[in-house]
C-alpha positions as CSV (number, residue, x, y, z in Angstrom):
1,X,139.5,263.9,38.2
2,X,138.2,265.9,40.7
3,X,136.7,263.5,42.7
4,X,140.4,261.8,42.7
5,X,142.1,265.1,43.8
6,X,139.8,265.3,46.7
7,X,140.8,261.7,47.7
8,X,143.9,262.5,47.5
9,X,144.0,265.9,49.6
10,X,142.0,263.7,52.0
11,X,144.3,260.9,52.3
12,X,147.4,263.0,52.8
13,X,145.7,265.1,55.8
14,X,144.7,261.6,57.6
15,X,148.0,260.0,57.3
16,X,150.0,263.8,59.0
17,X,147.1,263.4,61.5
18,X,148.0,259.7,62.1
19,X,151.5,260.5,62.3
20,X,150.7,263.5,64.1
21,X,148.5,261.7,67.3
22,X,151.1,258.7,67.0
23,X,154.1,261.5,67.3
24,X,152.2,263.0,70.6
25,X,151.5,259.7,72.3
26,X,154.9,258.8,72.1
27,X,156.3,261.7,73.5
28,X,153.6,261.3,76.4
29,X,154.5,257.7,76.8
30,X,158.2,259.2,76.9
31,X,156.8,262.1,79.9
32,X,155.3,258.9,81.4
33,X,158.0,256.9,81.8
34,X,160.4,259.9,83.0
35,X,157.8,260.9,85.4
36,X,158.2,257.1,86.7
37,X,161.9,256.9,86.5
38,X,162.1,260.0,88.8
39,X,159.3,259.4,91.4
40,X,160.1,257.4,94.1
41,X,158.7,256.2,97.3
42,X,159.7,258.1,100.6
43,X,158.6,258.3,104.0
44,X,155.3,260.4,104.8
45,X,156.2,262.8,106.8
46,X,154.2,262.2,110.6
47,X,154.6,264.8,113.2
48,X,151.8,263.4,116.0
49,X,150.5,260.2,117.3
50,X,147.6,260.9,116.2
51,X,148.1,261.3,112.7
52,X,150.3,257.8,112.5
53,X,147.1,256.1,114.5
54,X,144.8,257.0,111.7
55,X,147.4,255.7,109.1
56,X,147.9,252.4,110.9
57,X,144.4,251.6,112.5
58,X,143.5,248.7,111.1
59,X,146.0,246.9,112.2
60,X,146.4,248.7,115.5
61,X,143.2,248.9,116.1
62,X,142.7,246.5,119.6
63,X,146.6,248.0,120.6
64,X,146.5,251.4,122.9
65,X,149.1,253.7,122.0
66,X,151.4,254.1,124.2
67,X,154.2,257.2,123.6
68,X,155.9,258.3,119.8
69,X,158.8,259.9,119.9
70,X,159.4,262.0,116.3
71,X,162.3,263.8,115.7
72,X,162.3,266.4,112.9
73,X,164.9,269.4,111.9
74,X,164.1,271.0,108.6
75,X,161.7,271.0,105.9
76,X,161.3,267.0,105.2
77,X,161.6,265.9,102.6
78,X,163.8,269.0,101.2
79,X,167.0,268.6,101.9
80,X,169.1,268.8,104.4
81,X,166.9,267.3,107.0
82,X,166.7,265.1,109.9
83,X,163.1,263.1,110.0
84,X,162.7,260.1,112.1
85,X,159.9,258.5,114.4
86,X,159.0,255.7,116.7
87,X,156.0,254.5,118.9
88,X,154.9,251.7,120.4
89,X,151.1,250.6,121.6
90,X,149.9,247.3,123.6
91,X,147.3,245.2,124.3
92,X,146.3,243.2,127.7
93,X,145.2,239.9,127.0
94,X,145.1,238.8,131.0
95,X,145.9,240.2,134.5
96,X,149.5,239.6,133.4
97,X,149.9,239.1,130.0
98,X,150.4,241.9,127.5
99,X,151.3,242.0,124.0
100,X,153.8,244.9,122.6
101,X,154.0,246.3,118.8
102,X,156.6,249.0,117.8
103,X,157.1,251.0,114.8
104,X,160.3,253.1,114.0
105,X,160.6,254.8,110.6
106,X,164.0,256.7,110.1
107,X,164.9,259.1,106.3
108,X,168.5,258.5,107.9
109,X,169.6,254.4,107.1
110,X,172.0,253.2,105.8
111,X,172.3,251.8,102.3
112,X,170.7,247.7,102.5
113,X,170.9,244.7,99.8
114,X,169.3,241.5,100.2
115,X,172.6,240.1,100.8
116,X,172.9,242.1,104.0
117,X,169.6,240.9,105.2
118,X,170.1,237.4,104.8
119,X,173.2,237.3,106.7
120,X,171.5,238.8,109.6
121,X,168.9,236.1,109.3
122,X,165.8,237.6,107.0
123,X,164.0,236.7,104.3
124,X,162.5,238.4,101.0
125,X,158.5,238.9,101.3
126,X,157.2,238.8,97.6
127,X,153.8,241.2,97.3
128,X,152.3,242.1,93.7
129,X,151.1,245.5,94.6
130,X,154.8,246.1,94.9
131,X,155.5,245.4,91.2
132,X,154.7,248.9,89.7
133,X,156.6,251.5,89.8
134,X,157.7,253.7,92.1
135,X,156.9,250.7,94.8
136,X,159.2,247.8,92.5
137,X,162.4,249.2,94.0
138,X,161.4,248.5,97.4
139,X,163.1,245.5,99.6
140,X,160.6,244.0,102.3
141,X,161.7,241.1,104.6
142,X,161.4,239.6,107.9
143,X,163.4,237.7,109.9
144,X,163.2,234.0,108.9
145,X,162.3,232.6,112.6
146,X,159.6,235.1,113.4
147,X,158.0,233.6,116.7
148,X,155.7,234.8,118.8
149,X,158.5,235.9,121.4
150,X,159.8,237.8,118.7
151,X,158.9,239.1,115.5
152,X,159.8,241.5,113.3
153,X,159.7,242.7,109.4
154,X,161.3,245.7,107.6
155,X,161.0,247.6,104.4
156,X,163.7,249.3,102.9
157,X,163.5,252.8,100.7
158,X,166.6,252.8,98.2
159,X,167.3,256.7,97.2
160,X,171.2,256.2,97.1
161,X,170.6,257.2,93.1
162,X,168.5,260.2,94.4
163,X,171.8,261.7,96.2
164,X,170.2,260.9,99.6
165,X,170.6,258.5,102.2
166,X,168.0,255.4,102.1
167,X,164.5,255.6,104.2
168,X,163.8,252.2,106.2
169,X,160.3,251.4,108.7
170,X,160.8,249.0,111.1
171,X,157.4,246.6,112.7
172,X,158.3,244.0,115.5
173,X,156.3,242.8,118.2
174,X,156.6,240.6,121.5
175,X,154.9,239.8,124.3
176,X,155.5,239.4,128.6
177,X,156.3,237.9,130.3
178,X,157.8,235.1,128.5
179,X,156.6,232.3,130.7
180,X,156.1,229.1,128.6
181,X,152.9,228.5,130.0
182,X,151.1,231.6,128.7
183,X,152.6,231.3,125.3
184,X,149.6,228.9,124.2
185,X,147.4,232.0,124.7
186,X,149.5,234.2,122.8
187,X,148.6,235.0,118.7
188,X,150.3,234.4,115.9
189,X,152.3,236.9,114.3
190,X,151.1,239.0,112.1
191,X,150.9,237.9,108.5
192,X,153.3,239.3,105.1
193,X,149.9,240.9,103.5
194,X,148.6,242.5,106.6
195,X,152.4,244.1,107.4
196,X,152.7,245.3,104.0
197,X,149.0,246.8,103.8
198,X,150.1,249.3,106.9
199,X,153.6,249.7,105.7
200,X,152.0,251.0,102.1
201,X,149.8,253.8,104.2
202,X,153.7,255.2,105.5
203,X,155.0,255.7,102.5
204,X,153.9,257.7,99.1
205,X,155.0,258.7,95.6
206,X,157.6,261.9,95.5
207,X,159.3,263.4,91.9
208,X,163.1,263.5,93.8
């Protein structure tokens, strides 16, 4: 009889602890899931050209940088706060042929859809590292004709729900002169997973 009391006692402590660890992962599946609801991805903040050539070397990495031109007024990213940057580099490939990149990142656009993008002639760019939150709300594209003469993609930071206006960074490129005879000589554009890789290193995870 005592043996059975025992069981008992013992079975009655294992099923509160059971409900007891089951109760506490919830509610930190719950703190999970509320952290991720709130964070979102926002501009880092860049205040020299040389901090935004260490963030984008590997794909500038044969480019010299020419000029960046930041402006900043406040304490980014507490608002209010004006925050925006852009630079350019290029590369000679002969005695008159160079190639151009620019970057421009602003925390000031304007509120986007894909809708708007494809009436000004851009398409969506799909990338799995962008399924998990807080990336999945962002909206890449690029224009749908991207040639050689000129190229450009953009990715665009939603935070109309966050009470602020929406964060966009802007990658083009070109080259000169355009003289049809050169353009044989001229690479590609850049490709949709080598874009994304250094737009990823401009942005990170912030609890708004």
């Amino acid at each position: 009889m005592f043996q059975k009391n025992r069981l008992h006692a013992f079975g009655s402590l294992f099923l509160l602890a059971t409900i007891f660890f089951l109760m506490a992962c919830n509610k930190i599946d719950g703190d999970k899931k509320e952290e991720d609801t709130n964070a979102s991805a926002i501009l880092k903040y860049i205040e020299s050209g040389a901090q935004l050539q260490t963030l984008t070397n590997s794909f500038m990495n044969e480019f010299v940088f020419d000029n960046i031109n930041v402006v900043s007024v406040g304490a980014y990213p507490q608002q209010p706060f004006v925050f925006y940057y852009d630079a350019a580099w290029s590369k000679q490939l002969t005695n008159e042929l160079y190639l151009n990149r620019h970057l421009s990142a602003t925390a000031g656009a304007g509120s986007m859809t894909m809708e708007d993008y494809s009436s000004l002639g851009f398409v969506k760019i799909s990338d799995s590292r962008l399924n998990e939150s807080p990336y999945k709300n962002l909206l890449l594209v690029k224009k749908s004709d991207n040639n050689k003469r000129d190229w450009r993609f953009e990715m665009h930071i939603p935070l109309e729900n966050n009470n602020r206006r929406s964060q966009n960074i802007t990658i083009s490129g070109s080259y000169s002169p355009w003289n049809d005879h050169l353009e044989a000589t001229v690479p590609a554009p850049p490709g949709d997973n080598e874009v994304v890789s250094v737009m990823l290193q401009l942005i990170e995870s912030q609890k708004l």
